[in-house]
C-alpha positions as CSV (number, residue, x, y, z in Angstrom):
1,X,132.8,167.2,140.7
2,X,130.3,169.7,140.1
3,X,130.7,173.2,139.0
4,X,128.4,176.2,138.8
5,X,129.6,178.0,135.1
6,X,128.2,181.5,135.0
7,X,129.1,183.2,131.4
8,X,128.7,187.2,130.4
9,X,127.7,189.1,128.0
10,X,128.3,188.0,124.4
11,X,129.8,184.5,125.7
12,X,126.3,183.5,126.5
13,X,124.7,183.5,122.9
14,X,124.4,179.8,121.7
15,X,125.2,178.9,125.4
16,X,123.5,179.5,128.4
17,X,123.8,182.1,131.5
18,X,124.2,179.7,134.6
19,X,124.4,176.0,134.3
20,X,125.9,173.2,137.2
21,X,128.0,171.1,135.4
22,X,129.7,167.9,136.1
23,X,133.7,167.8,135.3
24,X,136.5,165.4,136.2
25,X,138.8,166.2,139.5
26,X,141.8,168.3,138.4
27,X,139.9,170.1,135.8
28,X,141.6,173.4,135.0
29,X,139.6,176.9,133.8
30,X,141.1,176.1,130.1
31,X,139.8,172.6,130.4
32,X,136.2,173.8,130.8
33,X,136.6,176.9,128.2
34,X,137.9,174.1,125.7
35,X,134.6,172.2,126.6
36,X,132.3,175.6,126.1
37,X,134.1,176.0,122.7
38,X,135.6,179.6,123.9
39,X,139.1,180.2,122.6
40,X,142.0,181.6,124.7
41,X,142.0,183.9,121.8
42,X,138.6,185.4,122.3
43,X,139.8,185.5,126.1
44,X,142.8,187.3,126.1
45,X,141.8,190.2,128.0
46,X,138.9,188.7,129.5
47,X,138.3,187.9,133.3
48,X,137.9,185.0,134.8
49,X,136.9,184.1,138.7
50,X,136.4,181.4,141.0
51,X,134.1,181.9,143.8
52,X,134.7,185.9,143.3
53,X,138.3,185.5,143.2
54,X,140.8,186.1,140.0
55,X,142.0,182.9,138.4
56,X,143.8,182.6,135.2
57,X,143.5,179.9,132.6
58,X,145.7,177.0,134.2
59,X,143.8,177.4,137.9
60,X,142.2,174.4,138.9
61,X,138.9,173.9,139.8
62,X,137.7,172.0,143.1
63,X,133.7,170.5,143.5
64,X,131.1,173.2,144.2
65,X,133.3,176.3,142.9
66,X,131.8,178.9,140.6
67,X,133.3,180.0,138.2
68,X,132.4,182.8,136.4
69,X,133.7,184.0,133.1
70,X,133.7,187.4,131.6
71,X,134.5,188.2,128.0
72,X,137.0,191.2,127.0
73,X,135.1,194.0,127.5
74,X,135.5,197.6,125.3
75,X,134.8,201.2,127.3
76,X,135.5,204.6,126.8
């Protein structure tokens, strides 16, 4: 199935911004951090979405979602 991966900020250095990207059926949002090398560490207050929705680390993906993943981000 292919997905459309769309990474923020700081997760894009060494990666990319948007890339289409071919994964098994039943792949979950873990699976394809796991794949990008980003720890569930370095996302545990980060935000995740598929197709503009919020989606945690064991949703799975279906063919043609986006998924878009935000790292944690610091305000004030």
């Amino acid at each position: 199935m292919i997905l459309t991966v769309k990474l923020f900020a700081n997760l894009r250095q060494g990666r990319f911004k948007v890339r289409d990207m071919d994964f098994s059926e039943g792949t979950t949002v873990q699976q394809v951090m796991e794949y990008l090398s980003i720890s569930k560490k370095e996302m545990a207050i980060g935000i995740i979405f598929i197709n503009g929705k919020r989606a945690n680390f064991d949703s799975v993906l279906e063919d043609h979602d986006t998924l878009a993943i935000f790292p944690p981000v610091a305000g004030g």
